[in-house]
N, C-alpha and C positions, 0 to 999 in steps of 0.2 A: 139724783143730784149728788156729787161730788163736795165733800166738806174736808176743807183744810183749814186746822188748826196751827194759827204760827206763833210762835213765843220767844224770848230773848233769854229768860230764865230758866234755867237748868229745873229748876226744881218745880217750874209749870209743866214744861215739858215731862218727864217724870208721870206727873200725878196724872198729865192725861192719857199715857201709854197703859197706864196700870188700866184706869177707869173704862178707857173706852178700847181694850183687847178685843180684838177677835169682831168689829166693827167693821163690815165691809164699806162701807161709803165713807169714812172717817180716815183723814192723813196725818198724820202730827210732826211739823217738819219747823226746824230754826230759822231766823231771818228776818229780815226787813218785809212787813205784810203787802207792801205793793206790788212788791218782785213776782210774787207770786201769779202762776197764770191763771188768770181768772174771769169769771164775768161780771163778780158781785164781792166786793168789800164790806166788811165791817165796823161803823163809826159804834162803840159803845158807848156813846157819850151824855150828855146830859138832856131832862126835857124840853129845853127850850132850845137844841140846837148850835147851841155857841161850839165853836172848834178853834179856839185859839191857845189850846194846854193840851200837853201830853202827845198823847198819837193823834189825835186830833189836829192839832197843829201839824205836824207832819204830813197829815192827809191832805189838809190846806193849803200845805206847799205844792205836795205832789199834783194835786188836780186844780187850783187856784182857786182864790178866794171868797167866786161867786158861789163856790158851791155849799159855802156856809147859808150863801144870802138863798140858796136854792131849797137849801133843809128847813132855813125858818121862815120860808114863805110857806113850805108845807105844812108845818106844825101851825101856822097862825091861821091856816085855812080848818085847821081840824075842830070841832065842837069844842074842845077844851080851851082850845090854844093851849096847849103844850103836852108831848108826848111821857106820856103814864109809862112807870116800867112795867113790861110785859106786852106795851105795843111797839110798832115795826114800822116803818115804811122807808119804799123802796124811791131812790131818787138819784135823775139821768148826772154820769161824774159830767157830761161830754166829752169823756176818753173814748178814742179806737181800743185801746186795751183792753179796759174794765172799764164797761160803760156806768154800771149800777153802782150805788154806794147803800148801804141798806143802815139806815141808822135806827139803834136802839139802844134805850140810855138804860145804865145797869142801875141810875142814883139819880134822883130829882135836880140834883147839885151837887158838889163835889162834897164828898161828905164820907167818912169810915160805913163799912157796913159788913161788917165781918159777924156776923148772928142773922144776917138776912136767907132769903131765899131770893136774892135778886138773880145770883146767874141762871139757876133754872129759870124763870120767867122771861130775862131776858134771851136765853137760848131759844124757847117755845116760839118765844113770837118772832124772834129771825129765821127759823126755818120754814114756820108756817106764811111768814110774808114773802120768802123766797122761792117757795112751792106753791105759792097762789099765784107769785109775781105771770101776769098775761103779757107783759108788751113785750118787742122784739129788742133787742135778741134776747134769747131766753137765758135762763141763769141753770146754767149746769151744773156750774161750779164755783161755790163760795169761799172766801177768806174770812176768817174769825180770829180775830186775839183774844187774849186773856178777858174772860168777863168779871170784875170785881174786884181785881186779885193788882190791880196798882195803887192808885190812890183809897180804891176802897178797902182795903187789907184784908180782902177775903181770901182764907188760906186755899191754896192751889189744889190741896186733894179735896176741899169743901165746894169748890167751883167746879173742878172737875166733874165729884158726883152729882151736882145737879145739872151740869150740863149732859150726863150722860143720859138724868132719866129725863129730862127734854126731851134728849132726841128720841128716844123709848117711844115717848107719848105723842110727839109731833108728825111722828114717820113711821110709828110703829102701831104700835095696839096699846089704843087709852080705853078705860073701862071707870064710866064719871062712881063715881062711887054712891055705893049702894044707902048709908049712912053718914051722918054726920059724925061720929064715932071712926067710921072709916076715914072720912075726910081729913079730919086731922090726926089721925096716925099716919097719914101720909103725908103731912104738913111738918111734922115733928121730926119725922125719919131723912125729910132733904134739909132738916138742920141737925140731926144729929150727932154730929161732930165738931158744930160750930167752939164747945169750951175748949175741947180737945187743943183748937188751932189757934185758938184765942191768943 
């Protein structure tokens, strides 16, 4: 699977070149995220589905409005009714373009989360729902914008780094940890630079 990362900001851009060097499946290009060719989009948005703010709204324009009414008929069919960060699902745009939209909220509701570990979680489970995703056509190739790093003011090299070890762990080699000691030194280390960007 091909992953293209698109950003508007210089300084997103930047922090995900540094992070994710030398990443062969990983593009990092500017632009408007529909443009891009693709099979499967990006909504980072919130758990219950609304896309009427932000890039959300612009995806709502781009593909029209049912496709809100399409994400929160999926969330209201899920056990919870509403999607948790660090889950994903994958749902039809009805574009010939880019059929798929993969929504995964970085923020329960719109809210700062600049100390969180939300883009790693949210990164996890957009790869892992895009690399499960079975129906036709398949998803080769993804668009992802910025995870956190708008409304939720997570600094661009702190999103980066967790999106880098996401994909590490999603596509690479996860090893559940051995300790609960272990565990949260790994919990600590994808915020540890959260003051830094504070």
């Amino acid at each position: 699977m091909n992953i293209v990362l698109c950003y508007f900001e210089e300084a997103l851009g930047a922090a995900w070149r540094t992070a994710l060097e030398g990443v062969a499946d990983v593009k990092v290009t500017a632009g408007y995220i529909w443009s891009i060719a693709c099979d499967a989009i990006v909504s980072p948005a919130n758990s219950f589905g609304f896309m009427d703010g932000g890039l959300d709204y612009q995806l709502s324009q781009r593909f029209g409005w049912d496709l809100e009414k399409r994400v929160q008929a999926a969330i209201q069919n899920r056990p919870m009714r509403e999607l948790l960060v660090g889950e994903a699902i994958v749902v039809s745009t009805g574009d010939a373009h880019i059929p798929w939209l993969v929504s995964a909220p970085t923020m329960r509701v719109p809210m700062r989360i600049p100390n969180s570990i939300n883009a790693y979680l949210t990164m996890k489970a957009i790869l892992i729902a895009a690399r499960s995703h079975e129906a036709e056509p398949p998803i080769r190739t993804i668009a992802i914008p910025g995870l956190g790093t708008g409304v939720g003011g997570l600094a661009p090299q702190l999103a980066a780094m967790q999106m880098r070890q996401a994909h590490q762990e999603a596509l690479g080699e996860f090893k559940y940890p051995g300790t609960f000691a272990e565990a949260q030194r790994r919990h600590v280390m994808l915020n540890r630079g959260a003051m830094l960007y504070d």
